[in-house]
N, C-alpha and C positions, 0 to 999 in steps of 0.2 A: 591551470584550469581549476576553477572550486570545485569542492571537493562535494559529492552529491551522495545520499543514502537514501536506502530502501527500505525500511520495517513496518509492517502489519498492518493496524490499522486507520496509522498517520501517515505512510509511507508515500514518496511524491510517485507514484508508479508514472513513469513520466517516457514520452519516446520522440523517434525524430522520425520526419516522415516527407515524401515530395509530394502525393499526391491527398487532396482534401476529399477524407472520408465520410466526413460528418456532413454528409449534406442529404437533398431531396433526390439525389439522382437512385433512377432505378437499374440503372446495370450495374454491374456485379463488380466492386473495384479490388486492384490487387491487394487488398489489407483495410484493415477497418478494427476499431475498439467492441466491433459488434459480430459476433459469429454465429452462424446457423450448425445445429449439430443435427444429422441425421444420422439411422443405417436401417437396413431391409427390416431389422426385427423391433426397431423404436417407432410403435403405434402413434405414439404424438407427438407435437414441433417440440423444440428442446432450444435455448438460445443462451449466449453465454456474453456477457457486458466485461471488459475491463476496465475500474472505474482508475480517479486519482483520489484519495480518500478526503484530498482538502484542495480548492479548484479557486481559485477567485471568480468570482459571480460574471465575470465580463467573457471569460471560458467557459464560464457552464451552458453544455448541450443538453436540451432532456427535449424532443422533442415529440408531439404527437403520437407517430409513427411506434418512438420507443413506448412511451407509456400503453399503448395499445398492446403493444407485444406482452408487456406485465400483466395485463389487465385479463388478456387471453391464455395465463400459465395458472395452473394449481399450486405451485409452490417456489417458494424465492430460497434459492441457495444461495447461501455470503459467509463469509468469511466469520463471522459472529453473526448468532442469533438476532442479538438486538443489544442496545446500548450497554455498556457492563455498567453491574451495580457498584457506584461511587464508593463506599465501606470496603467492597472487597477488592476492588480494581487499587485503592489508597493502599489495605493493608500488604496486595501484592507487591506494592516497589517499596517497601518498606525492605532496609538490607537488616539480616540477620544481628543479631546483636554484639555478635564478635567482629565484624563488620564493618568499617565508615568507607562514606564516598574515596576519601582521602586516599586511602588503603590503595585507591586502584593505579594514583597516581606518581610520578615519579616527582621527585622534589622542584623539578626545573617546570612539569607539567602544570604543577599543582599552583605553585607563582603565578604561570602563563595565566592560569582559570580567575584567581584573586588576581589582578591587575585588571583582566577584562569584566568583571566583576563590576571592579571599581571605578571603570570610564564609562563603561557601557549600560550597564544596569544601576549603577549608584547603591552599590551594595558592598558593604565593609568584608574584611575577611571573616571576622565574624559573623556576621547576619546571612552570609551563603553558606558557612557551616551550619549555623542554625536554620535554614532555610531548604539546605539540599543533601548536608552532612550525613544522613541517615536514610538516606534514598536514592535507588538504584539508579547509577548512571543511564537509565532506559526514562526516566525525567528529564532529565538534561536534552537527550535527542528530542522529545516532545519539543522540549521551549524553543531547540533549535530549528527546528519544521517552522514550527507556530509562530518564530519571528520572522518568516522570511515573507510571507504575507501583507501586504499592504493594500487595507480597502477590504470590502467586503468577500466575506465566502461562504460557497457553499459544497455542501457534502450530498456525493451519489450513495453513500450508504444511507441518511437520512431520508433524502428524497425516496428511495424506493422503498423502507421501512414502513416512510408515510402512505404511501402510494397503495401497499400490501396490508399494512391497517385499514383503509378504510373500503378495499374490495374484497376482505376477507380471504386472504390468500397467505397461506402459512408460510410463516419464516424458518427456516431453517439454518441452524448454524454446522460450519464445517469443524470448529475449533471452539476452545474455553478461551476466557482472558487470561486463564492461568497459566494456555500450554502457550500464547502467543506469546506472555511474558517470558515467558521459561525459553522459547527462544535467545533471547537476547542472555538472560544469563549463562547461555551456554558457550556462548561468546569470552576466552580468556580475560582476567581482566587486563594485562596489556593488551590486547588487540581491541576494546572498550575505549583503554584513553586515547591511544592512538587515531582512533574514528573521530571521539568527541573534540580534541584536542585543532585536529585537521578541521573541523568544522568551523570552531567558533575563530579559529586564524584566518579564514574565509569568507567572514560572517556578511560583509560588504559587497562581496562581489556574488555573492548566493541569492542575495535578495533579486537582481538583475538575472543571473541566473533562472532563477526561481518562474521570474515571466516571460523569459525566453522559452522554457523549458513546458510551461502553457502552452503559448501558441505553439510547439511541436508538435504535443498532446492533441492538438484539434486537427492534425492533419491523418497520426493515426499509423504508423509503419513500426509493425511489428517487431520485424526483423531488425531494426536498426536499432529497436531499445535496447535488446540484448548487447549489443556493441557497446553504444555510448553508456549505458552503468556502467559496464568494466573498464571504458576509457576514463569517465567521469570519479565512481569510484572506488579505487584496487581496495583502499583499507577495509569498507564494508563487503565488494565482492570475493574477496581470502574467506567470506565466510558465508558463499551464495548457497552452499549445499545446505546449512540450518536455516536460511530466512527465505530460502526460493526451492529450491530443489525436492530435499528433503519434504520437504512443505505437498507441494505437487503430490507426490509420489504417493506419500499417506493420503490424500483427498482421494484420490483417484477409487480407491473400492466406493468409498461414501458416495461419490458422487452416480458412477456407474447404477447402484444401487436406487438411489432416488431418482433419476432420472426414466427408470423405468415404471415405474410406481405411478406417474402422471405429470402433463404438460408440466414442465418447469421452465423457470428460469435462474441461470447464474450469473452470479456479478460478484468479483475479486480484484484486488488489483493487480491493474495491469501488466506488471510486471512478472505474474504469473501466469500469463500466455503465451507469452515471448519466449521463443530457443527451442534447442533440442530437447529441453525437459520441460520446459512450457506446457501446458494444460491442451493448447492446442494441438500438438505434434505426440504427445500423451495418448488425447481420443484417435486422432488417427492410427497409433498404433495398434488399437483394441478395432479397426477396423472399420471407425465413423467417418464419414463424410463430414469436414467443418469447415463451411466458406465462410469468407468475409459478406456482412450485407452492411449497404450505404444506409444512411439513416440525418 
């Protein structure tokens, strides 16, 4: 099976589902990308979006319905604030100076990477040293999302950034691009090429993948994303507790917090709703009501 990953703010937070959530129906379906949070002492509606942070346009839902629910919140909870600044987001993958890419990789790896290099992108082993040599393997995952793409896309984080700009409704971020980065470096670097390595040996079948794993997304089954990442991919989920888990866990005061403060709404990726440590199963335990709504 190709090999499939989840990180931050490119991450394909992606699920499998039987029943179509994303529609106009108004009864209550078993699971849906869209949740209502209530409890006895939360004065105002509270609603929480699991998006995919990069969607091909032919998958993207934003309907009515949803934007109305923004439009009627005070403030937008997401994972970042808003776009990170270009200078500092470049100096953050920038690898320390004692450092090269190379470093991470094992001699048989590192061939593997220049060979695909060199069919697949038309880049000498030089020109991907001088190209990638000094920048954190958490690059490479980017390119690797970003190639699986074919045809137009669009992003739910911009969409509701834009949405929140022009009704005046404050953005709130859960995270810096600093701490998102620093995820990934906390990641060994064997356990780094191993992920990247499995990827780009997949590279073919990921993209097919990639629009399989859309249309799941538009059906919406929470429960089963949790599954299929760990069946799709062990190399990234050896390390769910720093990129999901862990993640959850620390939101959760922030969150609670601003939620009380006024109507909000949240949107993260998907992938951080799902399971026992899911955001969703999370609020229930502090004692909230959080149903799926059709949309």
């Amino acid at each position: 099976m190709a090999k499939l990953h989840k990180f931050s703010w490119l991450v394909l937070a992606i699920l499998l589902g039987t029943s179509c959530n994303f529609s106009s129906q108004e009864e209550t379906p078993e699971s849906s990308m869209l949740w209502k949070i209530e409890r006895d002492d939360l004065e105002h509606p509270t609603y929480m979006l699991g998006t995919m942070h990069l969607i091909n346009k032919e998958f993207f839902h934003f309907p009515d319905k949803l934007q109305k629910l923004i439009k009627n919140s005070k403030q937008l909870i997401m994972e970042l604030e808003g776009l990170p600044n270009p200078a500092e987001a470049a100096e953050l993958m920038r690898l320390p100076d004692s450092v090269k890419l190379a470093d991470f990789f094992s001699e048989e790896q590192l061939a593997f990477l220049y060979d695909f290099a060199q069919e697949d992108m038309k880049m000498t082993p030089e020109m991907f040293d001088m190209t990638f040599g000094r920048m954190k393997p958490f690059v490479l995952l980017q390119l690797i999302t970003q190639r699986q793409f074919e045809g137009e896309t669009e992003s739910f984080e911009l969409t509701l950034m834009d949405l929140a700009k022009k009704n005046d409704i404050q953005a709130i971020g859960l995270e810096t691009i600093k701490q998102q980065i620093g995820f990934f470096d906390a990641i060994p670097m064997d356990g780094m090429a191993n992920i990247i390595t499995s990827y780009f040996e997949n590279t073919d079948s990921l993209k097919e993948q990639t629009r399989i794993l859309q249309q799941i997304y538009r059906k919406g089954n929470l429960d089963t994303l949790a599954h299929h990442m760990l069946e799709s991919s062990p190399e990234l989920m050896e390390f769910e507790e720093i990129l999901l888990s862990g993640r959850n866990k620390r939101w959760m005061p922030q969150i609670l917090e601003l939620i009380f403060q006024k109507p909000s709404f949240i949107a993260v990726g998907a992938a951080h709703l799902a399971g026992e440590n899911g955001l969703v199963e999370l609020l229930r335990k502090e004692g909230f009501t959080v149903t799926p709504v059709a949309f």
